[in-house]
C-alpha positions in Angstrom: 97.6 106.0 88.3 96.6 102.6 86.8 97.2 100.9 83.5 96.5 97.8 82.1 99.2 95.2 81.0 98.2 92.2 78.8 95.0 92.0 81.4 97.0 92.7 84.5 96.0 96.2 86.1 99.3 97.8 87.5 98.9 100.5 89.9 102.5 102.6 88.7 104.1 104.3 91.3 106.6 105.5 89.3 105.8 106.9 85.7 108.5 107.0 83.0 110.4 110.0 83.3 109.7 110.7 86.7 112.7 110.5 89.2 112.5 108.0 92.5 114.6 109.1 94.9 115.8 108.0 98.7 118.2 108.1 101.5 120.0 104.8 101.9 119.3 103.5 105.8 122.7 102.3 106.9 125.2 104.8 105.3 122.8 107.4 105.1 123.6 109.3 101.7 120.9 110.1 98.9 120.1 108.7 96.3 117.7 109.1 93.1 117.0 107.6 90.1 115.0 109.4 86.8 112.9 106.6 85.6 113.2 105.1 82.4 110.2 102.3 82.3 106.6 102.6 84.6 107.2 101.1 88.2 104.2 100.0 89.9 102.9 97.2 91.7 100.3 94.4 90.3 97.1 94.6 91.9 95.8 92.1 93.6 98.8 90.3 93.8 100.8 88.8 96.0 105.1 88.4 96.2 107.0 86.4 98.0 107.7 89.5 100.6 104.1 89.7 100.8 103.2 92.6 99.5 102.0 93.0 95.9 104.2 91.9 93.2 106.9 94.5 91.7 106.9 95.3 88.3 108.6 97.7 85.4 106.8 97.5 82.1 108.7 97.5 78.9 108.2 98.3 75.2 107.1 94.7 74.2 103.4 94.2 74.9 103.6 91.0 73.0 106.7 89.8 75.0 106.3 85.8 75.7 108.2 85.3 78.8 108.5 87.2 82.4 111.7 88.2 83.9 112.1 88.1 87.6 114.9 89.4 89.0 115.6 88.2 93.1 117.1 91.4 94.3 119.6 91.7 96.8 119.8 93.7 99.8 122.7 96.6 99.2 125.0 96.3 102.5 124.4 92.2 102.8 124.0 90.4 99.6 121.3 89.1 101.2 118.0 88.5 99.3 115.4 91.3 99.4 112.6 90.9 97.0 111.8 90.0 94.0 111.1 92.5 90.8 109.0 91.4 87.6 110.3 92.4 83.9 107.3 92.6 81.5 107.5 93.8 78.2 110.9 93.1 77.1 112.1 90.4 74.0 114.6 88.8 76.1 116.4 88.0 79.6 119.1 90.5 78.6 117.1 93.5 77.9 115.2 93.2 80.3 118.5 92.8 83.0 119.9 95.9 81.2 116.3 97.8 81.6 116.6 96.8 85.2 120.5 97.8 85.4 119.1 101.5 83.9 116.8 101.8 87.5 119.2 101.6 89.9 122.1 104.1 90.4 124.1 100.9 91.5 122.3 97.8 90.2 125.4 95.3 90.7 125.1 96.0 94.4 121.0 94.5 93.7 121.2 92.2 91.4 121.2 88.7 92.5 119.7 86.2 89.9 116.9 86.0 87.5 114.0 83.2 86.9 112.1 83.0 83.4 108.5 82.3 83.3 106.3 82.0 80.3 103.4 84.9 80.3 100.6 83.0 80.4 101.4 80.9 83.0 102.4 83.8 84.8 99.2 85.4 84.9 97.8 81.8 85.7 100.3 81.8 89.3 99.2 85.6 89.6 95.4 85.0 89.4 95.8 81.5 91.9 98.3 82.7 94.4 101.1 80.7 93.4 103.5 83.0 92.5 105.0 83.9 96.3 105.1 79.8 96.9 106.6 79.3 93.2 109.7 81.7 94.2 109.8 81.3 97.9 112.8 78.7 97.4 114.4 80.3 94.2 114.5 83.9 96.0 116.3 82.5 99.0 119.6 81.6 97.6 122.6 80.5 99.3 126.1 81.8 98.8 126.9 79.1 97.1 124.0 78.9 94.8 125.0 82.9 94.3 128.6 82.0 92.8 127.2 79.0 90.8 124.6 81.9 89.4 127.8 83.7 88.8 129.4 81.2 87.1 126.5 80.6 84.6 126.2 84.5 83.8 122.8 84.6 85.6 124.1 86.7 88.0 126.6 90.0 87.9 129.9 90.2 90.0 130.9 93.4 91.1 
């Protein structure tokens, strides 16, 4: 299914309401996750992983900033990809939105960058945006704790 977003088409994966669900590769046990916001993927779009960009779409179609959250890798801390937060008034909402997807988003949630819309859809239409993030998503330990520190980031 496709919607529109502001002029981005989004190809949702995941409607709201509907439950994603998984077995975890290394330890094996199941896992799922009833959907609160559309999932999908931007089309046309590239991420920094190389597919097309993640996304959950919030309740603010007028929202004036992006959200992206580097995600984390589960078992390593390690960086995994990046997710896209649009629709929401703020950086906090949209981290809580985010926290409501995961059954254990403190093991995912790594840091988060802000970008205004429009220039957003600017880096999306150019083929910026993986090049943009390519340096932000791969943080260092260090960088992690400083992240920490400032509250952009969630300790366990």
């Amino acid at each position: 299914m496709k919607t529109k977003f502001r002029g981005l088409i989004i190809n949702i994966e995941n409607p709201a309401g509907s439950t994603r669900s998984g077995v975890d590769p290394q330890s094996k046990e199941p896992w799922s996750t009833r959907m609160p916001y559309d999932y999908g993927e931007i089309v046309g779009s590239t991420g920094v992983d190389g597919d097309p960009i993640d996304c959950f779409i919030g309740p603010d179609k007028y929202a004036k900033f992006v959200y992206v959250i580097h995600q984390l890798k589960k078992h390593s801390g390690e960086w995994d990809e990046d997710k896209c937060m649009l629709g929401w008034k703020d950086g906090e909402s949209a981290k809580q939105a985010y926290f409501k997807c995961y059954d254990k988003p403190e093991l995912f949630f790594g840091s988060m960058s802000v970008i205004p819309f429009k220039l957003f859809k600017t880096m999306i239409k150019s083929g910026t945006f993986s090049r943009r993030f390519m340096k932000a998503s791969m943080y260092s330990r260090l960088e992690r704790e400083m992240a920490l520190h400032c509250g952009y980031a969630k300790s366990n």
